[in-house]
C-alpha positions in Angstrom: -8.0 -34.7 0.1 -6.8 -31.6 -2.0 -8.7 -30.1 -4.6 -7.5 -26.3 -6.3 -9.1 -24.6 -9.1 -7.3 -22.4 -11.1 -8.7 -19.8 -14.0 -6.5 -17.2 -15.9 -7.7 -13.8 -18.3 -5.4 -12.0 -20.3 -5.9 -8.8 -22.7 -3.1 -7.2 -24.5 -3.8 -4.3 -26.7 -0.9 -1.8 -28.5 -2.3 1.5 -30.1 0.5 3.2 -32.1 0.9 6.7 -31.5 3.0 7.5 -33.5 5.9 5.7 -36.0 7.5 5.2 -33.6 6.0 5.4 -30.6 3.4 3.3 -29.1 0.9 2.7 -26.3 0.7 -0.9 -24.6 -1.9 -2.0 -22.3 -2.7 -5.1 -20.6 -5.1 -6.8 -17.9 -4.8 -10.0 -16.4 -7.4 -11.2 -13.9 -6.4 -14.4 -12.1 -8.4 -15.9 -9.4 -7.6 -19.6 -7.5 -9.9 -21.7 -4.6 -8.3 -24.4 -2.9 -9.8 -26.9 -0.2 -6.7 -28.2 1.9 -8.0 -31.4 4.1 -4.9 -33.3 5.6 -6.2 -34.8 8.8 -5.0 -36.9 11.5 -6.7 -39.4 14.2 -5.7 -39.8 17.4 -5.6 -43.7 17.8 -5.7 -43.4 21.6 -8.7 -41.6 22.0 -12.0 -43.9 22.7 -12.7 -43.9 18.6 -10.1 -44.7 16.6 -11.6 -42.5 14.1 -11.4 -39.3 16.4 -9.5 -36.9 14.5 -6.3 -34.7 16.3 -6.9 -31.1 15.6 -3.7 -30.0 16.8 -2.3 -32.0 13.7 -5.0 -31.6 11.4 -5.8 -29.0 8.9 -8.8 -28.1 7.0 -8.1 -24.7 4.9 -10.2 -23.5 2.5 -8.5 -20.3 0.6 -9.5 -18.1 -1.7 -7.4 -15.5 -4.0 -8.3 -12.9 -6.1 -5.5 -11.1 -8.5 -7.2 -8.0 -10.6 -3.4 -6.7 -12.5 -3.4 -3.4 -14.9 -0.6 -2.1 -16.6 0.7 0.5 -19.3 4.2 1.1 -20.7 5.8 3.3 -23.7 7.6 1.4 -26.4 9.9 3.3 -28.4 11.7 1.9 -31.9 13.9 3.4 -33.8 16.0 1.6 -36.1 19.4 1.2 -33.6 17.5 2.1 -30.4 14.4 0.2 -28.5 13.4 2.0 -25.3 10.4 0.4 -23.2 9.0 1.8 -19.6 6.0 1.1 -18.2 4.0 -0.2 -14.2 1.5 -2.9 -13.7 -0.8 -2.6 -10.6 -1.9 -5.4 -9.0 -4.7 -5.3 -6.7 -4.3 -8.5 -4.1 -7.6 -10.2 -2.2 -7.0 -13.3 0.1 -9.6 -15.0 2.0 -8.5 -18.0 4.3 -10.8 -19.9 6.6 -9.1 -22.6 8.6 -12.1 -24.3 10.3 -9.7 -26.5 13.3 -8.8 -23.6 14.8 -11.6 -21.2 13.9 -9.9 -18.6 12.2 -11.2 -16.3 9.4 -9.0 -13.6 7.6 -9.6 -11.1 4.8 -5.8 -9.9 3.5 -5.5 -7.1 0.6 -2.3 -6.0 -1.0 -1.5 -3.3 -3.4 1.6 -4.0 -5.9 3.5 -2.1 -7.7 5.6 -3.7 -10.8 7.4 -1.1 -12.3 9.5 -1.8 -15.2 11.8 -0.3 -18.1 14.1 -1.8 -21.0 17.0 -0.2 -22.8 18.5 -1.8 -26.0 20.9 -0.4 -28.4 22.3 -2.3 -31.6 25.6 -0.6 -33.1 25.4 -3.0 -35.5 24.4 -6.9 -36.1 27.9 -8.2 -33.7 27.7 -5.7 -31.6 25.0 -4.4 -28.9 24.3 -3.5 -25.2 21.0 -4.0 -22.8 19.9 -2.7 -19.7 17.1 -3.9 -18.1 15.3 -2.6 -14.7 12.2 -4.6 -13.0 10.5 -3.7 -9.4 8.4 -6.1 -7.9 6.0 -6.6 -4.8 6.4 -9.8 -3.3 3.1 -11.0 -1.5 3.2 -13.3 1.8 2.0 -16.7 0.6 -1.0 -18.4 2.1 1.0 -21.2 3.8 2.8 -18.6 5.1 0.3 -16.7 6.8 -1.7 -19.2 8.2 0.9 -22.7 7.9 -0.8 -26.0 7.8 -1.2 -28.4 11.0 -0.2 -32.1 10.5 1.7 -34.8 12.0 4.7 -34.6 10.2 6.8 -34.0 13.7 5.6 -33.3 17.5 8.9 -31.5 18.0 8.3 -28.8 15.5 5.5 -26.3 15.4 4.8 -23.9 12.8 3.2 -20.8 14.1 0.9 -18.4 12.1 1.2 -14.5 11.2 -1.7 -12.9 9.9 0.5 -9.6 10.1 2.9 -10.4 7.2 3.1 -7.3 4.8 4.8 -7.5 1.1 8.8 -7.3 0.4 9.9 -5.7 -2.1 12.5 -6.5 -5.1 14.8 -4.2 -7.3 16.3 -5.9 -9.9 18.7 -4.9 -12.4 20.5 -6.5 -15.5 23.3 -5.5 -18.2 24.6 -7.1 -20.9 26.9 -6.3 -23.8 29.0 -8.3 -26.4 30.4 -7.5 -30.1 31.5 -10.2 -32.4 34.3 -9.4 -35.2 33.4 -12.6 -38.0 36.1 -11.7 -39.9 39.1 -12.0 -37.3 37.2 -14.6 -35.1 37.5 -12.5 -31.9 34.5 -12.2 -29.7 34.2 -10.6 -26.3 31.3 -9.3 -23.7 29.8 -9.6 -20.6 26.9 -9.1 -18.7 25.8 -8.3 -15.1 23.1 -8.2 -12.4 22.2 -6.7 -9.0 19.1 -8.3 -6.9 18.2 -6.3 -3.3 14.9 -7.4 -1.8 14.0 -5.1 1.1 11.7 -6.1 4.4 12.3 -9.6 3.1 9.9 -12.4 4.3 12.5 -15.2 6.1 11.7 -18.2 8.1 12.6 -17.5 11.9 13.8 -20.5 13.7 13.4 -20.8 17.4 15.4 -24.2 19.1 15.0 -24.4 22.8 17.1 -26.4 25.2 14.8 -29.7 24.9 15.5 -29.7 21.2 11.9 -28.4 19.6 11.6 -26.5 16.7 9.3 -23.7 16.2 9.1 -22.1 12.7 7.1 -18.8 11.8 7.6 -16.3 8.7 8.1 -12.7 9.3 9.0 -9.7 7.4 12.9 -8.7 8.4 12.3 -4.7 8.9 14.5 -3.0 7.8 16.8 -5.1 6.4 17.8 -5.8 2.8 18.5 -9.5 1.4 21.0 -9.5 -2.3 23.2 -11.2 -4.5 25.3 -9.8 -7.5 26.7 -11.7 -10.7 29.4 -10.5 -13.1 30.7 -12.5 -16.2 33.2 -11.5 -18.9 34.7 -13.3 -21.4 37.2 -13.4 -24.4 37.9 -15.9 -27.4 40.7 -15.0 -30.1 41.8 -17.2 -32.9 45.5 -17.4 -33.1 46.2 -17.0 -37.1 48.9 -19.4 -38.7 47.9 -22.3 -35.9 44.2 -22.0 -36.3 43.6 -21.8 -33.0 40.9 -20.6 -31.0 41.8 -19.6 -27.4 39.3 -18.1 -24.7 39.5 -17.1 -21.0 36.1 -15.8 -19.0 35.9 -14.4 -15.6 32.7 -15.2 -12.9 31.9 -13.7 -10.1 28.5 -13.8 -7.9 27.5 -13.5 -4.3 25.3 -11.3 -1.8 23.8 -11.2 1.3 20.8 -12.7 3.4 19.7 -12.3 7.1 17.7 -14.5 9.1 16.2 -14.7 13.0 17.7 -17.3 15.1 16.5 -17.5 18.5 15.7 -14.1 18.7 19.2 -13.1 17.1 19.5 -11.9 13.4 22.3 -14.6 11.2 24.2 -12.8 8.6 25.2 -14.9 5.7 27.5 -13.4 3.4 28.7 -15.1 0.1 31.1 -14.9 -2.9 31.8 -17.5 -5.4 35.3 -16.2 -8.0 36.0 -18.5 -11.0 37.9 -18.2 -14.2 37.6 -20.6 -16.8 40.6 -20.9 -19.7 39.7 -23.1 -23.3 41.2 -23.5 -26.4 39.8 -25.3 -29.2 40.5 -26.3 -32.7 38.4 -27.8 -35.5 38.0 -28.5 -39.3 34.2 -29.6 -40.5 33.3 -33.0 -40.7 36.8 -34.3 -39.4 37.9 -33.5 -36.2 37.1 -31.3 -32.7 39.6 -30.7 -30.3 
């Protein structure tokens, strides 16, 4: 028997400072409860209705989010410049009554952000975006639940779990020409999440599984993405022809019985189309 409860507050307000220039402020306040009741009996014990704590969990959680933030937003009439950092402020309580245990977490994040847009003209424009985010251990993580799922895998708590931390950045340019039907741009992104929180595995020799989440110090988990792409119209034939490029991959570690895995990825496509149509009576 589950049961969450969920409430949400948010205030926005802009004060221009100028024409173009303004002030942005916001506060979100977000607080959830949740009772977490997923028992099991132990059907050998003198009372069929005696209930297994060591695969039985009874969690009651609570989380308190308190989030503040100002940024700059800047307008002209090619140009749109934003920059700006949200603090969160981060209060966990988790009681889990089966195995006693009572814990008070508190976490400080820092969300910085900025935005850079510029418009050359209506077909033609480029973006860069930058967002950092503090990435908080979830409850389940901290303190898993018990329950008879499998008695050859155990999940083990740690209350020591501290936040990760994401940079993320993202491109983008294209430009259109109507007249000659040629359009062309790409765009492009670069994700690196340091002190990452990972699931460790730990397999011994009889074939058990024990699971816990920890923070991999000093180590950085990423991934990458770059596509391009081209389309032309052929005069004389009517015909469109396009070709785009895709590439993405990255990085991730993980603890294996005691020994860190490194997975490294890359995916390369290219994609080739050509196309022709008239309205209302064909598409090839």
């Amino acid at each position: 028997d589950d049961d969450w409860l969920t409430t949400n507050l948010n205030v926005n307000y802009t004060e221009p400072l100028s024409t173009r220039l303004s002030l942005i402020l916001n506060y979100t306040l977000n607080n959830e409860s949740s009772h977490d009741d997923k028992r099991s009996f132990n059907l050998a014990a003198a009372s069929p209705n005696t209930i297994d704590s060591a695969f039985s969990t009874r969690m009651n959680s609570s989380v308190l989010r308190n989030q503040a933030g100002a940024s700059l937003n800047y307008t002209a009439k090619k140009l749109i410049v934003k920059v700006g950092n949200n603090v969160k402020l981060v209060d966990m309580d988790l009681e889990s009554i089966y195995n006693n245990v009572n814990v008070n977490k508190q976490f400080t994040n820092l969300n910085p952000n900025a935005n850079f847009n510029y418009k050359f003209s209506n077909y033609k424009a480029i973006n860069i975006s930058y967002n950092g985010t503090a990435n908080n251990p979830e409850r389940t993580q901290l303190l898993p639940f018990s329950y008879n799922n499998t008695q050859v895998t155990t999940f083990l708590p740690n209350l020591d779990l501290r936040n990760s931390f994401t940079n993320n950045i993202n491109a983008y340019f294209y430009e259109s020409k109507i007249l000659t039907s040629v359009y062309y741009g790409g765009n492009a992104g670069y994700t690196r999440t340091s002190d990452p929180i990972v699931q460790s595995i730990l397999v011994s020799p009889a074939g058990t599984y024990t699971y816990q989440f920890v923070n991999m110090n000093g180590y950085a988990n990423s991934n990458y993405y770059f596509n391009t792409y081209y389309s032309k119209k052929i005069k004389g034939i009517d015909l469109q022809t396009g070709a785009s490029v895709n590439l993405n991959g990255g990085t991730s570690y993980s603890p294996i019985n005691s020994e860190v895995n490194k997975l490294d990825y890359h995916t390369y496509s290219l994609a080739v189309e050509t196309f022709k149509s008239k309205m209302k009576k064909y598409s090839i």
